[in-house]
DOPAVEX-874784 format. One record per residue (C-alpha): x, y, z; residue in one letter. Coordinates in pm, 1 decimal, always signed. Each point is the difference from the previous one (the first is absolute). Example, Ala and Ser with C-alpha at 12.3 -4.5 7.8 and 13.67 -1.06 7.14 Angstrom:
// DOPAVEX-874784
BADO  xx  yy  zz  r
BADO  +1230.0  -450.0  +780.0  A .
BADO  +137.0  +344.0  -66.0  S .
END
This chain:
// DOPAVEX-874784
BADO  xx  yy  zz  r
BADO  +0.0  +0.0  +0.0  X .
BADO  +266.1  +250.8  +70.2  X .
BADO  +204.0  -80.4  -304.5  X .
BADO  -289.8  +83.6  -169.7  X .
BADO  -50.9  +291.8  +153.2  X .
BADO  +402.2  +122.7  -82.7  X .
BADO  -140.6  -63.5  -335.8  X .
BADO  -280.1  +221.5  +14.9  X .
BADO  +155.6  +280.7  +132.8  X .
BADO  +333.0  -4.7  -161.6  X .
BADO  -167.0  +129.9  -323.4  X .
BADO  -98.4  +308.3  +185.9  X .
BADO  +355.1  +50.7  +163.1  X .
BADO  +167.9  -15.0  -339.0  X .
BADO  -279.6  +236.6  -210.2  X .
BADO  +60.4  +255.8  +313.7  X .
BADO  +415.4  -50.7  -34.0  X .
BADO  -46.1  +74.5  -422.8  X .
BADO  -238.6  +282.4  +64.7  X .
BADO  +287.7  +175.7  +238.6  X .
BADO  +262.6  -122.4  -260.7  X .
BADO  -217.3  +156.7  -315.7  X .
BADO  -61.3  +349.1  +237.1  X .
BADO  +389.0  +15.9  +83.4  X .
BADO  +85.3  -39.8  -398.3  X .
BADO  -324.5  +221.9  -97.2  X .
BADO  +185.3  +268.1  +242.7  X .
BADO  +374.3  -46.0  -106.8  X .
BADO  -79.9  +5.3  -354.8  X .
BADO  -147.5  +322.0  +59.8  X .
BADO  +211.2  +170.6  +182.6  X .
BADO  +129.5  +243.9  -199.5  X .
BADO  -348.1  +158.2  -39.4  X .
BADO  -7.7  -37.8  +395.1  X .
BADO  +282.7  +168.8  +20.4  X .
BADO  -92.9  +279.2  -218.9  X .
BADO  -341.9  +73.0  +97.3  X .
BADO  +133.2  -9.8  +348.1  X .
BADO  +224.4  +259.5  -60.2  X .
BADO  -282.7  +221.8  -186.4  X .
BADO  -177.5  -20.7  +291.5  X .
BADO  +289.0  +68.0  +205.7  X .
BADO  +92.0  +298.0  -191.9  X .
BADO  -412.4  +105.0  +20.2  X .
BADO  +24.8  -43.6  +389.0  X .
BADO  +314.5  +212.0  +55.8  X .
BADO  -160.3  +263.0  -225.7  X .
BADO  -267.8  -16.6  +224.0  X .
BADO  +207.7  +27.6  +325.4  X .
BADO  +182.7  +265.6  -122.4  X .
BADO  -251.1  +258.5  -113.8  X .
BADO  -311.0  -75.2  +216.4  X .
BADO  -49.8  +302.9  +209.0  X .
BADO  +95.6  +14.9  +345.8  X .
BADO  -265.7  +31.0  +281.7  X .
BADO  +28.5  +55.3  +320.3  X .
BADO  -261.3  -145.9  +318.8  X .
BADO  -142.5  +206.9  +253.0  X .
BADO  -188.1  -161.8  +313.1  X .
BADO  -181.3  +110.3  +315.0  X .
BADO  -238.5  -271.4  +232.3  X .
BADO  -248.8  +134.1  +223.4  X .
BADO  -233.5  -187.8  +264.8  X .
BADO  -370.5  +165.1  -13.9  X .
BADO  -125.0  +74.6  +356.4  X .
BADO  -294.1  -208.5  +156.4  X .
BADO  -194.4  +128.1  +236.4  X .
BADO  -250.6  -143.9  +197.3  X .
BADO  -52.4  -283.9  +205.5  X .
BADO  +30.1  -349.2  -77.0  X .
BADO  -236.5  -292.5  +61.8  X .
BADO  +58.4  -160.3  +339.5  X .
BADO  +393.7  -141.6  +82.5  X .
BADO  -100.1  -346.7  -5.9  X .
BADO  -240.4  -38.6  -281.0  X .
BADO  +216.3  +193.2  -181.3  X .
BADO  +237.3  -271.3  +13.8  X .
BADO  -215.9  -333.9  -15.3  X .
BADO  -125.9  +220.3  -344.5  X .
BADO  +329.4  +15.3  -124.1  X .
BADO  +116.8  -346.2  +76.3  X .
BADO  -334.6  -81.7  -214.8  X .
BADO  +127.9  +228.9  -269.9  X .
BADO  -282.0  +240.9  +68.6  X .
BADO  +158.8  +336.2  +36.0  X .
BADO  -248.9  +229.7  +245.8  X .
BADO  +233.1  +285.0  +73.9  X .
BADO  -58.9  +197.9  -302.8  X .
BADO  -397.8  -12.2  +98.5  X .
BADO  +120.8  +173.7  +295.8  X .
BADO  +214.5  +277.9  -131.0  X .
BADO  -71.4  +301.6  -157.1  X .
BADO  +284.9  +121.3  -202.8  X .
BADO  -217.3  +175.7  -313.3  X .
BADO  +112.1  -118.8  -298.8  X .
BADO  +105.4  -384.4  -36.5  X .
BADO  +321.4  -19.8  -157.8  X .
BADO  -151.7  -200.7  -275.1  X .
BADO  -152.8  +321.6  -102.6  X .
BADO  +353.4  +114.1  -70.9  X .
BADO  +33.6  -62.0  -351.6  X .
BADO  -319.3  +159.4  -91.2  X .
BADO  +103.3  +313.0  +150.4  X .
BADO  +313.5  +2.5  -186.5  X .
BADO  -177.0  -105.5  -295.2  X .
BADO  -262.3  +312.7  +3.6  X .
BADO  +28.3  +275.4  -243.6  X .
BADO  +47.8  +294.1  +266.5  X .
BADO  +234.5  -173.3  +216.7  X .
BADO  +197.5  -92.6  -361.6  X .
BADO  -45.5  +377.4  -112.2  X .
BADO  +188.2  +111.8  +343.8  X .
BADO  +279.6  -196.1  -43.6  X .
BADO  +78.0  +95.7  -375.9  X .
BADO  +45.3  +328.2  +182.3  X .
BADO  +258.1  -127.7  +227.6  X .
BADO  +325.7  +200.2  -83.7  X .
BADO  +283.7  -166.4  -63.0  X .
BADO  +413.9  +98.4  +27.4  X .
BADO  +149.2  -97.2  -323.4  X .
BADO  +374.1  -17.0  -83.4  X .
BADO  +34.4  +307.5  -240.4  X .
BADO  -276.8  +183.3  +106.8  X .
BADO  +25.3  +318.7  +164.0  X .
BADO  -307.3  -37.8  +245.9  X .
BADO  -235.2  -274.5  +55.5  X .
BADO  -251.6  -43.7  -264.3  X .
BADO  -317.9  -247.8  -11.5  X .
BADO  -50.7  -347.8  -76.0  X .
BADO  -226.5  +117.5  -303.4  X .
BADO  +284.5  +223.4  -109.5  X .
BADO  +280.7  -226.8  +39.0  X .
BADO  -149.9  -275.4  -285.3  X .
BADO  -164.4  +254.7  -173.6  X .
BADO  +294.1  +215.2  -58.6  X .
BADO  +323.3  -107.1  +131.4  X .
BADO  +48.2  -350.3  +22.5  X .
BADO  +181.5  -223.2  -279.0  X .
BADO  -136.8  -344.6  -72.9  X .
BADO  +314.5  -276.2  -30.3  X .
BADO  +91.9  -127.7  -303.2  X .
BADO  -215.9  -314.1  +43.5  X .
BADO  -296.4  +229.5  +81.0  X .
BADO  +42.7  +137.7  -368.1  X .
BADO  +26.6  -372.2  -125.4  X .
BADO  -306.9  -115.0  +201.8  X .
BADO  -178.9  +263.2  -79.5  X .
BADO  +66.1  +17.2  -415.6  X .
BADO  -48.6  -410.6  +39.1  X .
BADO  -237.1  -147.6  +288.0  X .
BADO  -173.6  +361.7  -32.3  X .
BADO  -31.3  +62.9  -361.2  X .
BADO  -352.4  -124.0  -22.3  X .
BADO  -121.2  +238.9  +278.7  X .
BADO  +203.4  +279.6  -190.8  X .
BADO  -178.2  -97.6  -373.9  X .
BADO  -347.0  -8.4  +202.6  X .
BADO  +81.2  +367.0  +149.8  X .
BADO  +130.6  +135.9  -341.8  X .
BADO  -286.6  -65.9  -186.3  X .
BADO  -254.3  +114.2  +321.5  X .
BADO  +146.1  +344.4  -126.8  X .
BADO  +195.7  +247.2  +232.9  X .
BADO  -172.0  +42.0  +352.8  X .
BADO  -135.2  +332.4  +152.7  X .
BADO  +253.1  +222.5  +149.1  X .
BADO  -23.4  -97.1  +397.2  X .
BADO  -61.8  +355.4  +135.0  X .
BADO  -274.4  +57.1  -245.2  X .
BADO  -123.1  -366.3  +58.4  X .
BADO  +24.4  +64.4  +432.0  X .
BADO  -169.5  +301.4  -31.1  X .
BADO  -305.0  -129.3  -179.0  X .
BADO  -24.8  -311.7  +276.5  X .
BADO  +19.1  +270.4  +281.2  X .
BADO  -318.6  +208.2  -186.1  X .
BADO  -204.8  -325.1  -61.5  X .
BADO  +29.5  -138.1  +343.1  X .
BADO  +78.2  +298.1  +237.4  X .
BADO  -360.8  -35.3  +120.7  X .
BADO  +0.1  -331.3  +140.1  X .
BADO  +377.9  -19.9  +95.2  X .
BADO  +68.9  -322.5  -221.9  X .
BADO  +313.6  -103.0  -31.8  X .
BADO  +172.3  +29.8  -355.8  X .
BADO  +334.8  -136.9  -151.7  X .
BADO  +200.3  +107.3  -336.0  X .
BADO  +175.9  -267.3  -243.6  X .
BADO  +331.0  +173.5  +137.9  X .
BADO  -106.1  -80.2  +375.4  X .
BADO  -122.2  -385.0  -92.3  X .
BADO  +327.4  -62.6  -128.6  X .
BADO  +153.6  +118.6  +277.2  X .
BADO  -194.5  -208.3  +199.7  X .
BADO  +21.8  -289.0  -158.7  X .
BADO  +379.3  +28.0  +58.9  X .
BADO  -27.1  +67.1  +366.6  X .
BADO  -156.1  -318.1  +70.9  X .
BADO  +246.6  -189.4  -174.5  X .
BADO  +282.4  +180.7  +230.8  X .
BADO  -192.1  -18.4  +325.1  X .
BADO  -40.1  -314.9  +224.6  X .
BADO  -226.0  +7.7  +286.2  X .
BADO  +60.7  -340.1  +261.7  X .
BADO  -265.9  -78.4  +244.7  X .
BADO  +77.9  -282.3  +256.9  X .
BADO  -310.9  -88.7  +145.5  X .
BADO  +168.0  -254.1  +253.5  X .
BADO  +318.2  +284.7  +116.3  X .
BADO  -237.9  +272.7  -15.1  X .
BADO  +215.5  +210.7  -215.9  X .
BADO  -33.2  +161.1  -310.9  X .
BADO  +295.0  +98.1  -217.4  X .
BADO  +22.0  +236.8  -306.0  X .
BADO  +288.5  -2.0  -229.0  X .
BADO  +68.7  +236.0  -309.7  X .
BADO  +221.5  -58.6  -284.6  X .
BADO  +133.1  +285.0  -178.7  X .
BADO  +325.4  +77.9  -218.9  X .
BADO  +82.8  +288.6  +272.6  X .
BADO  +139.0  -95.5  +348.1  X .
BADO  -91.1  +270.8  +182.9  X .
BADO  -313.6  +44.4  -246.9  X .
BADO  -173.9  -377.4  +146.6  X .
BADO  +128.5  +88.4  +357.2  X .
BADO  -204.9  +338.2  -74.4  X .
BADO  -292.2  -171.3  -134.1  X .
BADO  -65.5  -275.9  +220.1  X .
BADO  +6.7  +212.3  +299.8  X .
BADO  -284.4  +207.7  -169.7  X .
BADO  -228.8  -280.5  -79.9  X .
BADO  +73.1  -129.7  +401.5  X .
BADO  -112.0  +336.4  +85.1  X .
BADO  -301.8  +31.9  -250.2  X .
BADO  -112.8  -316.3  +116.5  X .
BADO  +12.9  +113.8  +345.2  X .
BADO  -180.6  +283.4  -24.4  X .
BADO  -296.1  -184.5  -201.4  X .
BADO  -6.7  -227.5  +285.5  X .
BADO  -33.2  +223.7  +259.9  X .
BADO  -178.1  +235.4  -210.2  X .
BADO  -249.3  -275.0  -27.5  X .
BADO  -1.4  -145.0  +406.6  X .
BADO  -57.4  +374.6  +117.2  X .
BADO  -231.8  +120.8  -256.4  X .
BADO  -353.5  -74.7  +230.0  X .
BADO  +160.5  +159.9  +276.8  X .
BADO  +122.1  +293.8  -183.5  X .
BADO  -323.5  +68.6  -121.4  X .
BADO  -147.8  +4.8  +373.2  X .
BADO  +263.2  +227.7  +100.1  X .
BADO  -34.7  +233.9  -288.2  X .
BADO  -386.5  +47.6  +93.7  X .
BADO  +44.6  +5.2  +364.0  X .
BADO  +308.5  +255.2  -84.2  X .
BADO  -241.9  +200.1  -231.4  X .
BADO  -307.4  -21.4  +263.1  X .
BADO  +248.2  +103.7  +305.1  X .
BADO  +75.4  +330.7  -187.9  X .
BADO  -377.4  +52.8  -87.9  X .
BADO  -43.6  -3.3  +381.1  X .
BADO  +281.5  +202.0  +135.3  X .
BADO  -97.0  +229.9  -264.2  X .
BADO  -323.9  +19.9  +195.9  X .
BADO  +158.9  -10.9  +350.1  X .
BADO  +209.0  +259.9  -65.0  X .
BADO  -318.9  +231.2  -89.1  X .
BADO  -213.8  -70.6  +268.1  X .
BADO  +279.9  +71.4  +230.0  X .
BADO  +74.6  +298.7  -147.6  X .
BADO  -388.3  +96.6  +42.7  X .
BADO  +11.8  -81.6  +358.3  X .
BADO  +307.2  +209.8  +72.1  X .
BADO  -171.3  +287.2  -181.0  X .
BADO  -292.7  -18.1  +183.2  X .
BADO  +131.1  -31.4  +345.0  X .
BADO  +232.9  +287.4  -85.3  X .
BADO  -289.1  +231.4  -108.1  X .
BADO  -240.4  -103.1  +311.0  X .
BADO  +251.6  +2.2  +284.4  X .
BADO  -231.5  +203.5  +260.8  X .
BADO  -349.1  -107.0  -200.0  X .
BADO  -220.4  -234.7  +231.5  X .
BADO  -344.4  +39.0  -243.3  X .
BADO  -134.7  -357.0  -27.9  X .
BADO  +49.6  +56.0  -344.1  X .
BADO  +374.2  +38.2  +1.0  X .
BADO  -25.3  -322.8  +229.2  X .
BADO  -214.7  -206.5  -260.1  X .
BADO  +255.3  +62.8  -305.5  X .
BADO  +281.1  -26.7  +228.8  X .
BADO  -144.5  -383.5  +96.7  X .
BADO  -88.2  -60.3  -353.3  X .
BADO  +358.4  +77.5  -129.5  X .
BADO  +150.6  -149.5  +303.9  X .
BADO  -151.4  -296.2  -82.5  X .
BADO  +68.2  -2.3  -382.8  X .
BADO  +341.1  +38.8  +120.4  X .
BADO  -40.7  -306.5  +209.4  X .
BADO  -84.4  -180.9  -301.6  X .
BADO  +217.7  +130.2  -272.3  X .
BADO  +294.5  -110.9  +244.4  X .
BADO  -90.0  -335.8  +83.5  X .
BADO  -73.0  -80.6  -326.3  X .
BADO  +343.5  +167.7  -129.6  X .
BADO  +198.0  -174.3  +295.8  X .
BADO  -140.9  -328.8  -104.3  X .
BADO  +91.8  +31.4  -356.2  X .
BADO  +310.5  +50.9  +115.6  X .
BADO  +33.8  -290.7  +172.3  X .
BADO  -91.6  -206.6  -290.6  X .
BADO  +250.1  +181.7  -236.6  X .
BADO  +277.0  -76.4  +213.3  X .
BADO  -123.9  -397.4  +39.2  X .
BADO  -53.0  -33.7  -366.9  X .
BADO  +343.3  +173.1  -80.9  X .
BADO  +132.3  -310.3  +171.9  X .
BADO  -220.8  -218.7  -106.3  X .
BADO  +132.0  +104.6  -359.9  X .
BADO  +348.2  -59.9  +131.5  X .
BADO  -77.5  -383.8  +170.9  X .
BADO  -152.5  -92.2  -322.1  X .
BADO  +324.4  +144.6  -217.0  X .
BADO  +198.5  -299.6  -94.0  X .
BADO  +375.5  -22.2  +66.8  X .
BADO  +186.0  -221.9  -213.7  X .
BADO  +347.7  -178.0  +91.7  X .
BADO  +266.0  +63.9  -201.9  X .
BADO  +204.4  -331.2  -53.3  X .
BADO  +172.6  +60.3  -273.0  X .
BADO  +73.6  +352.5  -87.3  X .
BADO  +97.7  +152.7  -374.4  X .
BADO  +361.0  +2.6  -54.2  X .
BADO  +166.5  +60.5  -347.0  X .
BADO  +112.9  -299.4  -142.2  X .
BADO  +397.8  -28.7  -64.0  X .
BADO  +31.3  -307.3  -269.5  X .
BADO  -252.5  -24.7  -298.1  X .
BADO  -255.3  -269.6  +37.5  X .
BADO  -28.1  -89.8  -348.3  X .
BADO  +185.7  -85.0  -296.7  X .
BADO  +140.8  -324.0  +195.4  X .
BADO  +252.2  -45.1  -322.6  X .
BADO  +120.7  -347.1  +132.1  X .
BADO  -382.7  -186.7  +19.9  X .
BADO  -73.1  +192.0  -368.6  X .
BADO  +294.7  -153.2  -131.3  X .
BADO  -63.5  -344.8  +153.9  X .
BADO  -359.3  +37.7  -87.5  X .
BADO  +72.5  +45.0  -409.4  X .
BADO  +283.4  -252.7  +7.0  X .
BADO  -237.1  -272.6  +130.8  X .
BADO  -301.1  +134.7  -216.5  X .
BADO  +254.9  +14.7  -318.0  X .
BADO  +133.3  -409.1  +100.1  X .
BADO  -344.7  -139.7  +29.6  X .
BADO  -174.9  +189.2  -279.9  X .
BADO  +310.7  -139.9  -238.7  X .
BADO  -81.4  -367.6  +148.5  X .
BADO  -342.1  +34.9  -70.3  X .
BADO  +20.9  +107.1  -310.0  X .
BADO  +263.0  -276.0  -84.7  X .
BADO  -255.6  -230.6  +110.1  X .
BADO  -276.3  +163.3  -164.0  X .
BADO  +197.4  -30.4  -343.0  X .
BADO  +75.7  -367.7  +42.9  X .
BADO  -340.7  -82.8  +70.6  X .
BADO  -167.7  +181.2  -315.6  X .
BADO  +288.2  -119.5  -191.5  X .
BADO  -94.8  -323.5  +68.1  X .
BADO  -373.4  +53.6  -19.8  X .
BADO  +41.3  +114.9  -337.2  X .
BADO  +226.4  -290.3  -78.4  X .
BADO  -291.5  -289.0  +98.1  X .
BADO  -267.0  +193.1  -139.3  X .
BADO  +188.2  -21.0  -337.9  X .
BADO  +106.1  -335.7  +48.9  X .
BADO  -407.2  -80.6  +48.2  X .
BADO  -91.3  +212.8  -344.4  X .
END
């Protein structure tokens, strides 16, 4: 039985040992076009490394204050060894970091940052982020190639669309349209610009840390240090914007009804002083009725005005208690070595893609060569 068996299976050994034996000659009798196409790529990859554009990485990581308590010590912890997590049902910090990218995503909160300005080498003051693409920054070499190859269909589309509307003119006849209900309008120009933030700005939320980090790539050192510490800021200020807004709008009307009412105070006591100055040695009952009846709107006036005042003073720290205050883990700092091109892993990267693309398309030849040769052999 088990010579039997040697016999069946010794068929497969040897067809495996003549397919490794055919693949070793298929590859040395091709190895010259290995070689070459190899090289090609190669030569494609240190282009590449060469002349991509250097960037440089800018980070900052914050931790969004909670407020609040949480459900119950214990349960809280029985919960989470169930995988159930309670404490966020019992905290109050305003916006869930999930929200995050949406913020950053909006149009406003995109429209600030494209006026974040920005120290460029060669320029004599800071200009804008809108300014800097729009007027002084030079794509790369490989930009221009991307963009005359990968991006000639887009530029073919736009050429025959016609020449767009001059931006002012266009801006100015948004802002007429939809002045009256405040809607929120953006050019061609702006869209681009947009567009390319997003692709240069990376926004990290660790749910399990508790952390969220932003990071900005830009061809400017100083430049992504500058512009990642103005989206942390932005961001900030939405939030707490956002958290404090009820109570901001209780304060304004209790601010706006406490002046109403000293207002008042003020002119009642006023009256009263008059009075009792002009009927110091009167003692008609009439003098003594209008001096009651303006004692006694006095009365009033101030305990009303005193009590407003007590509940401006509450509700101006009642505007500060709900104020978030974010920890700073990681704080801006201008980057010192470029985070991208890594020249070595392009390099590796086209070498490998050049070797196996020249093996496959050995393979690929041998296989339609001899597809061609059966089918002929057949006719």
């Amino acid at each position: 039985m088990s010579e039997q068996q040697n016999k069946n299976t010794n068929p497969s050994v040897e067809e495996d040992e003549i397919d490794l034996i055919a693949l070793a000659k298929t590859i040395w009798g091709g190895r010259r076009t290995i070689i070459k196409t190899t090289l090609i790529f190669m030569a494609i990859g240190l282009f590449v490394a060469l002349f991509s554009e250097k960037e440089y990485t800018a980070s900052t990581t914050i931790v969004p204050a909670t407020q609040g308590k949480s459900i119950g010590g214990s349960l809280g912890g029985l919960a989470a060894m169930a995988g159930i997590n309670l404490g966020s049902m019992g905290s109050d910090s305003g916006i869930s970091p999930t929200l995050y990218p949406q913020i950053i995503n909006s149009i406003p909160f995109q429209k600030e940052i494209l006026k974040t300005p920005l120290t460029i080498k060669g320029q004599p003051k800071p200009i804008t982020y809108t300014n800097y693409y729009t007027n002084v920054y030079s794509p790369s070499v490989l930009s221009y190639l991307k963009k005359y190859t990968v991006g000639l269909p887009g530029l073919l589309i736009n050429a025959v669309k016609g020449k767009p509307e001059p931006v002012i003119a266009k801006e100015e006849r948004l802002k007429q349209s939809v002045n009256a209900n405040q809607i929120q309008t953006i050019t061609n120009e702006q869209n681009g610009l947009i567009k390319q933030l997003k692709n240069q700005l990376v926004l990290d939320i660790n749910d399990r840390g508790g952390y969220v980090s932003i990071s900005v790539t830009l061809p400017e050192a100083i430049a992504s240090a500058q512009l990642a510490k103005r989206i942390q800021v932005l961001l900030q200020q939405f939030i707490i914007n956002f958290k404090i807004q009820k109570s901001k709008e209780q304060l304004k009307f209790i601010q706006s009804r406490y002046l109403e009412k000293e207002k008042e105070f003020k002119q009642i006591q006023q009256q009263l002083a008059n009075f009792k100055d002009r009927n110091q040695h009167v003692n008609s009952a009439m003098a003594q009725t209008k001096l009651i009846q303006l004692q006694s709107q006095y009365d009033l006036a101030f305990e009303v005005y005193a009590e407003l005042a007590k509940q401006l003073e509450t509700q101006q720290i009642q505007v500060k208690e709900d104020t978030p205050v974010f920890t700073i883990l990681k704080p801006v700092v201008v980057p010192i070595l470029k985070s991208k091109p890594k020249r070595l892993l392009i390099l590796i990267f086209w070498t490998f893609l050049g070797i196996v693309i020249s093996i496959g398309g050995i393979y690929i030849f041998d296989l339609t060569k001899s597809l061609k040769t059966k089918w002929n052999e057949n006719t």
